[in-house]
N, C-alpha and C positions, 0 to 999 in steps of 0.2 A: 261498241264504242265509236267504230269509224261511221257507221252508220247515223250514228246518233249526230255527230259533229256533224259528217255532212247537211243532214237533212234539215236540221233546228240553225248552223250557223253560215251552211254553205260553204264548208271548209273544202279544199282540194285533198285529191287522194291522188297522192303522185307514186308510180308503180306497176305492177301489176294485179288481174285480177284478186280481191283476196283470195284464202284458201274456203272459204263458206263454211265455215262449223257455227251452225247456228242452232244448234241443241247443248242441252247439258245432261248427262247421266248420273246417276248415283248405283252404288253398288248394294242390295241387301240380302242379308243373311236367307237360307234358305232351311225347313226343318232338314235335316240329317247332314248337316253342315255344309249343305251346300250355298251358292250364291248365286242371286240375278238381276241382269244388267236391266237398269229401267231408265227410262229416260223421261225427265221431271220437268225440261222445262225447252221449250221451244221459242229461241226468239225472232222479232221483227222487225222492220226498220219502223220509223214514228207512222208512216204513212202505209201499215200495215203487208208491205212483202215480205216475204219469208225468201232468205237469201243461202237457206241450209242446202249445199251441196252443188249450188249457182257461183257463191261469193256476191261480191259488189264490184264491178268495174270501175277503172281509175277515171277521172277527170283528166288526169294527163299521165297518158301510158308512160313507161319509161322501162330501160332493161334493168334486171337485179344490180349489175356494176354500176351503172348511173343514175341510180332513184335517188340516192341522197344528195346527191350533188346538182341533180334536176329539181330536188325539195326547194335546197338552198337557194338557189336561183330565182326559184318560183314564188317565196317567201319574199327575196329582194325586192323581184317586179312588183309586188300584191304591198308592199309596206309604204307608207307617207315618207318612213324615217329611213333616209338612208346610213347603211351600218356605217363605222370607221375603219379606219384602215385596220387598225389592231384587230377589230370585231372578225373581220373580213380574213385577215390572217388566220385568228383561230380556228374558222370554219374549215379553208383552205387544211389548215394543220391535223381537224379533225376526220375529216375525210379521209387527209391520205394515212392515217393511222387505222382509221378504219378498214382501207380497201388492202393495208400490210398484214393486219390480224387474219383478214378472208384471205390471203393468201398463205399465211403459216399454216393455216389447221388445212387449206388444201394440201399445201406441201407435206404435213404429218400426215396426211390419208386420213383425218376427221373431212366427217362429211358437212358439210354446210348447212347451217340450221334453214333448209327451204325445204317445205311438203308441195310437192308434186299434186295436180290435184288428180282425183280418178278420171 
């Protein structure tokens, strides 16, 4: 999907590299009730690369704590319409909601929904 954005609208990908899964698998039955893994479909960016196991690099690197708020930002400078103050508040508001959740489930020892890549 980032892929597709980028390529077809020239969207920015603010972040880091993705995580590159660019396969999909299905799982089927095997005789003596066993199962096996196949993998059915491999995709590519519109301009034919294959990004499985590479990912897509960002347009504007940023670290896991400041990509949303490097988004927000970035959206700002890239917009004709500048937001209002309330707009601007709530962004402010959801951010820092956002970066209190990532700190609760670090705090409970859940682990942070980020894959590592190999």
């Amino acid at each position: 999907f980032i892929s597709a954005l980028r390529e077809a609208k020239n969207f920015p990908l603010v972040g880091d590299t993705t995580f590159g899964k660019g396969i999909a698998q299905i799982y089927l039955a095997t005789p003596g009730n066993g199962r096996i893994k196949v993998t059915n479909s491999l995709f590519q960016t519109r301009d034919k690369d294959i990004y499985h196991g590479k990912g897509l690099e960002p347009t504007h690197p940023a670290t896991y704590e400041n990509a949303l708020m490097d988004a927000v930002e970035l959206s700002q400078s890239l917009s004709e319409i500048p937001l209002s103050k309330r707009n601007k508040r709530a962004l402010r508001k959801a951010v820092f909601i956002s970066e209190l959740n990532r700190r609760e489930y670090i705090r409970r020892g859940v682990e942070p929904m980020i894959m590592e890549r190999p």
